[in-house]
Residue, then its C-alpha position, 0 to 999 in steps of 0.5 A: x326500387x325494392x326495399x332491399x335497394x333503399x336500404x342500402x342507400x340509407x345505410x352507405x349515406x348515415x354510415x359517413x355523413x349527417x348531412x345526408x340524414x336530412x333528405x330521409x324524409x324526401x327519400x321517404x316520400x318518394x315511395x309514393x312516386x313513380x319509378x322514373x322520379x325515384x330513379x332521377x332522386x337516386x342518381x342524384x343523391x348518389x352524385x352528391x354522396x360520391x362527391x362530399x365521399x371523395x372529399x371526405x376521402x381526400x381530408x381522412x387520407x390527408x391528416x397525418x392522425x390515424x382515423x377509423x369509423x365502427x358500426x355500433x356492433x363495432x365493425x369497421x366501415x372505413x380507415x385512412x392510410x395512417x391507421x393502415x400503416x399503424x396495423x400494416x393493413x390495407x383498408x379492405x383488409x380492416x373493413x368488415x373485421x372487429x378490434x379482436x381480429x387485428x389486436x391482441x385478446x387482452x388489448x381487444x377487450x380494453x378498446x371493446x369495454x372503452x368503445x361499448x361505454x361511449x356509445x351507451x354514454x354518447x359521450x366521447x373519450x380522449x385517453x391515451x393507450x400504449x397498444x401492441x401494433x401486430x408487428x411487436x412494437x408499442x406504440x402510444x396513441x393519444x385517441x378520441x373516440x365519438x359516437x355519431x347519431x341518426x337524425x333521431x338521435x339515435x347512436x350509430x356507430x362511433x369516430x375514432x381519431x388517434x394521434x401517435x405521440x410515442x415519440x413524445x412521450x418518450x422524450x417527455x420520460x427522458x426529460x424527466x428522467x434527466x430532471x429527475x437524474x439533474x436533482x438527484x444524482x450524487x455529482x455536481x452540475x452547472x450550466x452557465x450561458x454563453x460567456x460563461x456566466x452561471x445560470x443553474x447549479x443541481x442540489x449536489x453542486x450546492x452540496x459541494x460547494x456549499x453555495x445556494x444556487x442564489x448566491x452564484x447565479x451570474x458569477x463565473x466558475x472561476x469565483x470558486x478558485x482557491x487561487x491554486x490555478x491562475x487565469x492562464x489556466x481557465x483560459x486554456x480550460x475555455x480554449x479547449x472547450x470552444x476548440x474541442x467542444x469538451x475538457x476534462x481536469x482536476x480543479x483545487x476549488x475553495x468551499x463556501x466555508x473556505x475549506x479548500x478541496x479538490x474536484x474532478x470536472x468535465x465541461x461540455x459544449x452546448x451547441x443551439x442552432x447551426x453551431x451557435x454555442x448556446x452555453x457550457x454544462x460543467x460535471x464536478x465530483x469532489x475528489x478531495x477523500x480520494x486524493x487524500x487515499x490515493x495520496x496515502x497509498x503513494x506515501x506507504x508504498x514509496x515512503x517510510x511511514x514512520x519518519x517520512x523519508x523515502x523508503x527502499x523501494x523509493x530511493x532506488x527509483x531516485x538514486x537511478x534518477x540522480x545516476x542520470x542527472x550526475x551524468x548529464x551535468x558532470x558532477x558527483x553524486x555522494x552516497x551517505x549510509x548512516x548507521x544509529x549506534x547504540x539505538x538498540x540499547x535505547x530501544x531495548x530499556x525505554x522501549x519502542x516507543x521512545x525508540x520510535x521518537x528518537x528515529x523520528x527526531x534523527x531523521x530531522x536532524x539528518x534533514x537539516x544538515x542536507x539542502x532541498x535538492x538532496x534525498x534521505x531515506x530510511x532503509x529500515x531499523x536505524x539505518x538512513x541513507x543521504x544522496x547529496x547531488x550535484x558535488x563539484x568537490x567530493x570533501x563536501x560529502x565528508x563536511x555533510x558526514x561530520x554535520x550529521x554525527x555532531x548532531x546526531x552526538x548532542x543529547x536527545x530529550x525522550x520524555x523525561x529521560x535523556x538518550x544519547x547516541x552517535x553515527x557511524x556514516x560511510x561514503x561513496x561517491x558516484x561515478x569515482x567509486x561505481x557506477x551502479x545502483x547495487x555497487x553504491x549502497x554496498x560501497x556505502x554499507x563497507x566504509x560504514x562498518x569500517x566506520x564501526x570497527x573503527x570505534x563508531x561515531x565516525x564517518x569512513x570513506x569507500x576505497x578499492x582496498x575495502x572492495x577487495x577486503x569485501x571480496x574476501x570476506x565474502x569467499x570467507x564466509x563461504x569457505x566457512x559455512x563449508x568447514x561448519x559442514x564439513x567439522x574443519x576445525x580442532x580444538x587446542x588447550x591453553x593450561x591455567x596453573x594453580x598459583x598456589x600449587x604450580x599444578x595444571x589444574x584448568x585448561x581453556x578450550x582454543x577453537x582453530x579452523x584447518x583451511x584447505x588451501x590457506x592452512x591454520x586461520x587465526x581465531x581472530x580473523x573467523x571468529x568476527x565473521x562467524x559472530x555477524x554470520x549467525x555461523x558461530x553457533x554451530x561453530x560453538x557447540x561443535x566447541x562445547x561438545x569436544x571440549x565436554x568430551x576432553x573434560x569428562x577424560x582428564x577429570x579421570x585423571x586430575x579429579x576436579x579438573x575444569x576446563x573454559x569454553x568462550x562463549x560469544x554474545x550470539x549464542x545468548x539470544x533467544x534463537x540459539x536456545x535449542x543449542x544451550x539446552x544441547x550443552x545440558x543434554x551433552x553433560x548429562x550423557x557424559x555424567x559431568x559433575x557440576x562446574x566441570x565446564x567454565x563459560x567464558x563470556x565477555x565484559x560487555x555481555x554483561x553491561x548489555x544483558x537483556x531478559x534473553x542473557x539473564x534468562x540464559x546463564x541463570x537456566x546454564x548457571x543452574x546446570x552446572x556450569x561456572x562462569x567467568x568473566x573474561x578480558x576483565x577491566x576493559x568494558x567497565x562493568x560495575x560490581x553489581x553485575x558480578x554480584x547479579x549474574x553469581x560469577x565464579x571467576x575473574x580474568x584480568x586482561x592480558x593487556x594490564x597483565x603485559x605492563x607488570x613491571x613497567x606501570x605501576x598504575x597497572x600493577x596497582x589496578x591488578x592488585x585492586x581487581x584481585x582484591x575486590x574479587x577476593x572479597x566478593x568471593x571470586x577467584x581470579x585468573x590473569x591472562x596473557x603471562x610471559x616473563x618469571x616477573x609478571x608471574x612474580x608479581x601476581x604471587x605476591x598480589x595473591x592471584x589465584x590462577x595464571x596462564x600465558x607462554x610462560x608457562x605453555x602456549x595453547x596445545x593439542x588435547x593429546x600433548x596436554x593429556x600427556x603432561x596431565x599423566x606425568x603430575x600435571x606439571x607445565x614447569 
């Protein structure tokens, strides 16, 4: 058999089996046989081979590990199906070829480096390898890779055996990951076993609870109640979770400190074997700042944050409610809207601070006189509102009123100083006065400026007759806000006599409103409305402005002829500013000398001016213009007010003037104001003078000026220029 023959056979048989290599030496000698021997040899070491290859064939395709045979040049002699599936290669199609040529380069040179150094080392190497199969996908192969060696001992080629543990290994990372997520994360973790026993709590289920996982273990996760839940409550909670597999809640647990907090928690259902439960893992964040934020966000958008009380938006959405609940059950609802009077004042002088005490101490007060099932609100300022549900009789919502003025009456203790207020409270009641939330609250808002009008510290019930004096005033303001437009108003002239001279020398500017349908209005009837309306300013300059006009003509004919424009409250604050400094540009075009023009501001103006009034006749006062005080007596002004506010005139009220002659306690308390002005360097001027013994009687107590029908009732401007032509001379 020619040599070529025989080394084919030596090299299929050391390729696979050691074995074989022990029959070389009688291969050897067969050379010096005959060629019938040799072939008899041959065939029967061919039969064997084939028989130990099919069952090395048969054990390779069997295993579910991958195996591969390399020649030492690296050249694959065999595979087994499952390195065939990893390379989606056929055996014939890896047989032959190099790792280069079914692996990408970088990954070839790698296992080329690995295979090179185990046959120089003859040692093997077990390592694991993440290779790219051609396909795209990673696989992670944990391989050994061994040399096999002749009989002599030299390195033949190399065995490599791969197992793929991708699958493990990445359930080993997510096993990690998850211990890892277990120890890390920022949320609570326990696991209990099946009867709910705890077995494990992560660190930050520790952290929020404070207990060390040696302290629970065994314990059930009730033992963190802060008694808020009760058992009916974790038994649903287990309910839920055999019935469902999962529950979700919030829980108030108790920390080891005793701190109580609150905990979002999810309970999950561990289920082993054939739906066996094999325990329950609970999720828990503490919610406890959270709640407390979501709890303050509540209380600003839906309560009042000074006092506590419900806001606007919240009263609303409770009186719509309580409209319900009066309709189902058939009582009456009462609606209590309580005004502060004399809060500015407080509020004014000892500030916003101790004004913000006094507003906190009234709504307690207000709280105590209602029952649990009532409401109060603030709606802004010092303005509160009370809903008293449930009335069977609607006098209960008048004995509540009168409760809440007495107490709101008593002394309140700001600090070191003392504050004393009162309440005027208005009344409506649903269903007997309206039906609807906006009707109530302006029912309530007109029987409580009643209340006002009345005199204050008082309560005033809701009537249809004020819902129609509403309606009215309502088309009044809109009528006068169209006269302001359109300048529908006139100026008439009350003259002011000189006492000692029986000359006209003054005059009082009367504003009168021409209505076009309801003719000549009476001051007192628009005037109020023009003062809440803020529409008395345009009102009083158009005053101001006419009667400037009418000075500077008849001072041309009576030299230092003054004439008196009242001026309201309203046109003092700070926002009427640009009207006042209109006066002084006014008087400066018509080139009006000083105290041509007299202001005539009440009493009461001066007993409340605050830095805006003062400021205000101090800069008037400066420009020329006079000041008297008009309706003198009645608002109880001391003299240093008159002394403080440099005022050129007093006016006694016409009510004292009135009683001349048939009270002598008046007479003598005219006599006393004339007196006193006299010393302080006043003049005086009495009002309202209607018989020959009034007038008498001012004589002889040395007034100084009167004016009243006696002498002339207001006139137009023409009429009175036309009495100033012939001698200034009424009668």
């Amino acid at each position: 058999m020619p040599d070529a023959r025989l080394d084919a056979l030596l090299s299929l048989v050391s390729d696979y089996y050691r074995e074989v290599e022990r029959d070389r030496g009688l291969l050897e000698n067969a050379l010096a046989v005959n060629s019938a021997e040799l072939e008899e040899l041959y065939a029967r070491l061919r039969e064997r081979t084939e028989a130990e290859r099919a069952i090395f064939r048969s054990f390779t395709n069997a295993v579910p590990d991958l195996f591969f045979v390399k020649s030492g040049q690296g050249v694959y002699r065999g595979c087994n199906p499952a390195f065939e599936r990893m390379l989606g290669l056929r055996e014939e199609q890896v047989i032959g070829r190099t790792v280069h040529d079914v692996l990408p380069h970088a990954m070839a040179e790698e296992i080329t480096r690995i295979e090179r150094q185990v046959i120089e080392s003859g040692k093997p190497d077990l390592r694991e390898q993440w290779i790219e199969v051609p396909h795209g996908e990673e696989r992670c192969l944990e391989m050994l890779r061994a040399p096999y060696f002749a009989v002599d001992g030299s390195p033949l080629g190399l065995i490599g055996i791969g197992r793929d543990v991708t699958d493990r290994r990445r359930l080993e990372e997510q096993t990690r990951l998850a211990a890892l997520v277990y120890q890390s994360t920022g949320e609570g973790m326990l696991v209990t076993d099946a009867d709910w026993r705890i077995v494990d709590i992560n660190p930050a289920g520790e952290r929020i609870t404070g207990y060390e996982a040696a302290e629970i273990l065994g314990r059930t996760p009730e033992f963190f109640n802060s008694g808020q839940q009760d058992r009916a409550f974790y038994e649903a909670m287990r309910e839920s979770v055999d019935r469902t597999g999962h529950w979700h809640g919030e829980v108030s647990d108790r920390r080891r400190s005793g701190e109580p907090h609150t905990k979002s928690v999810v309970v999950n259902r561990l289920a082993g074997a054939e739906g066996s439960v094999q325990g329950y893992v609970m999720l828990f964040s503490d919610i406890t700042e959270k709640k407390q934020a979501d709890e303050l966000i509540w209380k600003q958008a839906n309560r009042d944050m000074l006092t506590g009380l419900l806001n606007r938006r919240m009263l609303r959405e409770r009186l719509e409610n309580e409209i319900r609940q009066s309709d189902r059950s058939r009582c009456s609802l009462g609606v209590l809207l309580i005004d502060l009077d004399h809060f500015k004042e407080i509020n004014d002088t000892l500030g916003h601070l101790v004004g913000d005490n006094l507003l906190k101490e009234a709504a307690r007060r207000i709280s105590a006189c209602t029952r649990e099932t009532d409401a109060i609100a603030r709606l802004g300022g010092d303005e509160f509102i009370v809903l008293l549900t449930r009335l069977t009789d609607p006098r209960q919502a008048e004995k509540v009123a009168s409760k809440i003025i007495a107490r709101l009456a008593e002394p309140f203790q700001l600090g070191e100083a003392v504050g004393y207020i009162s309440a005027s409270v208005g009344i409506t009641l649903y269903p007997q006065d309206a039906r609807e939330v906006e009707d109530l609250l302006k029912s309530a808002d007109q029987a409580m400026y009643v209340a006002k009008r009345q005199g204050r510290n008082r309560f005033s019930r809701f009537t249809q007759g004020l819902q129609t004096a509403a309606q009215e005033r309502l088309r009044m303001v809109g009528d006068l806000r169209k006269a302001v437009a359109d300048a529908s108003f006139h100026l008439n002239f009350q003259p002011i006599v000189d006492v000692a001279t029986g000359q006209i020398h003054k005059a009082e500017a009367l504003v009168r409103w021409d209505h076009p349908v309801r003719g000549l209005v009476a001051p007192e009837e628009f005037i109020p409305i023009a003062e809440e309306t803020g529409l008395i300013v345009p009102i009083g300059d158009w005053v101001f402005h006419q009667a400037a006009r009418w000075a500077a003509r008849w001072r041309s004919i009576v030299p230092g002829f003054q004439v008196t424009v009242n001026v309201s409250p309203v046109q003092f604050r700070s926002e009427a500013a640009a009207s006042r400094e209109s006066w002084v540009g006014r008087m400066q075009d018509l080139a009006l000398e000083r105290d041509a023009l007299i202001l005539e501001i009440t009493e009461g103006l001066l007993l409340h001016a605050d830095t805006d009034v003062t400021s205000a006749l101090g800069a008037l006062r400066g420009a020329g213009l006079g000041i008297a005080v008009d309706d003198f007596g009645t608002g109880y002004s001391s003299l240093a007010y008159l002394h403080r506010f440099d005022v050129d005139f007093l006016k006694i009220d016409q009510a004292f003037v009135a009683s001349l002659g048939t009270s002598e306690s008046n007479a003598t308390l005219c006599e006393a104001i004339i007196v006193m002005a006299h010393k302080l360097g006043l003049k005086v001027v009495a009002e309202g003078v209607e018989t020959e013994a009034q007038a008498d009687l001012l004589r002889k107590a040395h007034c100084d000026a009167m004016q009243g029908f006696l002498f002339s009732r207001p006139i137009p401007p023409e009429q009175l220029e036309a009495i100033l032509r012939h001698g200034a001379q009424v009668r």
